[in-house]
C-alpha positions as CSV (number, residue, x, y, z in Angstrom):
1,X,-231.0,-19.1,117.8
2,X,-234.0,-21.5,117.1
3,X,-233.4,-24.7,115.2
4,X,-235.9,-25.5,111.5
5,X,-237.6,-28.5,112.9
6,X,-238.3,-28.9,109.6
7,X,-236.4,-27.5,106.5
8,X,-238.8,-26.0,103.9
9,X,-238.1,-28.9,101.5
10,X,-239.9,-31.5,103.8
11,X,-242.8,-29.1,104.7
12,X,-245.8,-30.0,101.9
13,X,-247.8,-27.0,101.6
14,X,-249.3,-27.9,98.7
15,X,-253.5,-29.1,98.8
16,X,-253.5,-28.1,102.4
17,X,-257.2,-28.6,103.3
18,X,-259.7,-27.8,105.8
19,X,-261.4,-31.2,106.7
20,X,-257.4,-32.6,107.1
21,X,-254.9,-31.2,107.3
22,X,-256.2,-27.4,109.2
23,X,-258.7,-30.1,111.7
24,X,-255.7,-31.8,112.4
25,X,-253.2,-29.6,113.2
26,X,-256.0,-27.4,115.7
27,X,-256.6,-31.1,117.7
28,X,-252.7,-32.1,117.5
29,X,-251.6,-28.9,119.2
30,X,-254.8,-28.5,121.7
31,X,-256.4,-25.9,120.0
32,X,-259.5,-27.5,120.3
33,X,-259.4,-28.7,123.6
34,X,-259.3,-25.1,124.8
35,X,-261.6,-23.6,122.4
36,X,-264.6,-25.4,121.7
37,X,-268.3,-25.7,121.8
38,X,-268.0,-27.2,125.6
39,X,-264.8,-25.0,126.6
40,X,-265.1,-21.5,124.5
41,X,-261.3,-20.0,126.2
42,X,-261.5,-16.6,125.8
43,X,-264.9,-17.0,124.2
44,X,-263.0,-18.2,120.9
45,X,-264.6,-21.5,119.6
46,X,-262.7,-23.1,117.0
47,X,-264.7,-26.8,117.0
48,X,-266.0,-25.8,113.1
49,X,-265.2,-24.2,110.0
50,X,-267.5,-21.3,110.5
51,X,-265.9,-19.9,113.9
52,X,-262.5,-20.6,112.3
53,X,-263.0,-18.9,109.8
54,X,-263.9,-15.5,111.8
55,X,-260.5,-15.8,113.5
56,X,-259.0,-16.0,109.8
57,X,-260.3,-13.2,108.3
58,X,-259.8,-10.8,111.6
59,X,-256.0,-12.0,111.4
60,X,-256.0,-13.2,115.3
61,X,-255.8,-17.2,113.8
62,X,-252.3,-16.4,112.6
63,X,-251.2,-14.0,114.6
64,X,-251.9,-15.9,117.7
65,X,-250.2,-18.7,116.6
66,X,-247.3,-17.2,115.2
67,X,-246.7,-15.1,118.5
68,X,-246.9,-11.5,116.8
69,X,-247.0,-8.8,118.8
70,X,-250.5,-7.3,119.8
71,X,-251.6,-10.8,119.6
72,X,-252.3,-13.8,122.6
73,X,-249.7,-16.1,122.1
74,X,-250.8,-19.4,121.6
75,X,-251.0,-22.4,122.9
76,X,-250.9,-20.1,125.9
77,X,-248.1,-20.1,128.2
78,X,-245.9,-22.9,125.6
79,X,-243.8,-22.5,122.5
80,X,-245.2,-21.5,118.9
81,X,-246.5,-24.4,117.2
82,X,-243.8,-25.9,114.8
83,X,-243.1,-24.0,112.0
84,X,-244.3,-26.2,109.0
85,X,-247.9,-26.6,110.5
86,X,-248.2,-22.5,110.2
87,X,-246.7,-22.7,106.8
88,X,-249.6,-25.3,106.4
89,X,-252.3,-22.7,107.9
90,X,-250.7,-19.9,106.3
91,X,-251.0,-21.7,102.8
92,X,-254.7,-22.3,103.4
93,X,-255.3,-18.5,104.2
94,X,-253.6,-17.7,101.3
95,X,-255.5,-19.9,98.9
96,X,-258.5,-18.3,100.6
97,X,-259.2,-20.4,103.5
98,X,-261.8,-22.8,102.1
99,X,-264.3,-24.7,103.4
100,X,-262.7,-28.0,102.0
């Protein structure tokens, strides 16, 4: 069974933003390392707001990172990012995904 890293009281979800918190989380975990202007994996660029945006209205944003089926798994080839930091991208999609 997997262990919370982090119990849902000490995950803020609340005024999750683009320009920090949804930036930071896509550098932290190496999602922009692999997909960027200069290194475009799988031809998915996720350097700005635009391109992210594509992957969150298609649906493969979050369900790449959360591992679903039918989606690549990523980061490839390592564990699902932690929990909270999807709750954190999930709230943003929910609120709309804005360019904030």
């Amino acid at each position: 069974m997997e262990q919370e890293l982090y119990p849902a009281s000490a995950c803020n979800t609340e005024n999750v933003n683009y320009a920090d918190s949804i930036t930071s989380i896509l550098e932290l975990h190496g999602c922009i390392g692999c997909h960027s202007d200069l290194l475009a994996s799988g031809g998915v660029n996720l350097s700005n707001y635009q391109d992210v945006k594509i992957y969150v209205d298609n649906g493969r944003l979050l369900g790449s990172i959360k591992h679903e089926d039918g989606f690549s798994a990523m980061p490839q080839g390592a564990p699902k990012i932690p929990d909270c930091d999807i709750a954190k991208i999930e709230a943003w999609v929910a609120e709309g995904a804005p360019n904030n």
